[in-house]
C-alpha positions, -999 to 999 in steps of 0.1 A, spaced: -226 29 183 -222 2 162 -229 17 131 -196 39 139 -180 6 147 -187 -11 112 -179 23 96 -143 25 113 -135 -13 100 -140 -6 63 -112 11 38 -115 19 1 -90 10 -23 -88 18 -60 -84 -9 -85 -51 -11 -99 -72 -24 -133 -104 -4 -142 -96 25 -110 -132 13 -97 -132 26 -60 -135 -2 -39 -147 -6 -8 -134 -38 18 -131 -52 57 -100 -36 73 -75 -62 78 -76 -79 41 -43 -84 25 -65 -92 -13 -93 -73 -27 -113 -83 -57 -130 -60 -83 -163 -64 -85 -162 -51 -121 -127 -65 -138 -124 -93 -116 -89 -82 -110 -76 -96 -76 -57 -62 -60 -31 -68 -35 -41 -48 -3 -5 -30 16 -8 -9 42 8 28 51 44 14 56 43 -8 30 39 15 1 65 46 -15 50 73 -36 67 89 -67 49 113 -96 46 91 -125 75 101 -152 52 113 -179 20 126 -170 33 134 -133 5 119 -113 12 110 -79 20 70 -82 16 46 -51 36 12 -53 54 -13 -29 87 -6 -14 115 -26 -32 98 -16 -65 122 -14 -92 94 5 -113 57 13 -113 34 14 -147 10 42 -143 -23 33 -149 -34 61 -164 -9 66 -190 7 36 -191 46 46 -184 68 32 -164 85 52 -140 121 35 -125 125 34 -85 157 55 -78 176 44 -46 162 82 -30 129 65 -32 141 32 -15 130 28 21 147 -2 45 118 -23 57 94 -16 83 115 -33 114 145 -18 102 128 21 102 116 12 141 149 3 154 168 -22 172 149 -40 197 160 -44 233 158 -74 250 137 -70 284 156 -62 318 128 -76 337 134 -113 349 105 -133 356 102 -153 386 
């Protein structure tokens, strides 16, 4: 149906500003709040580590190769160990192998 079809290309993201839940087109790589203004960068699944923020322990998303992550509820910032380093996305999937079909 195609209100199941517009429903399946949105995504929410919270504002890393004011935490305003924001709603945008799947696919965008920038989101703007519609109340701060603040332009959010917009990374997907692989793209992103997770670590509990180093003073109040809430669960802090932030962009592999991070060195640190200010929570934005508290304010502290959190240092990226090397456990919390991933390689990057092509890396994690493997070499790739050159196709054994020839074309003719």
């Amino acid at each position: 149906c195609i209100m199941c079809n517009s429903v399946s290309e949105m995504a929410q993201i919270v504002c890393g500003s004011c935490r305003q839940l924001l709603t945008y087109l799947r696919g965008a790589r920038h989101v703007q709040c519609s109340c701060c203004q603040t332009l959010n960068l917009v990374l997907e699944a692989h793209q992103v580590g997770q670590v509990k923020c180093g003073s109040c322990a809430i669960l802090l998303i932030y962009p592999y190769g991070a060195s640190s992550v200010r929570c934005s509820c508290c304010r502290f910032v959190t240092e990226i160990g090397a456990h919390n380093i991933r390689p990057p996305w092509s890396e994690q999937q493997g070499p790739s192998h050159p196709s054994t079909h020839t074309v003719q």
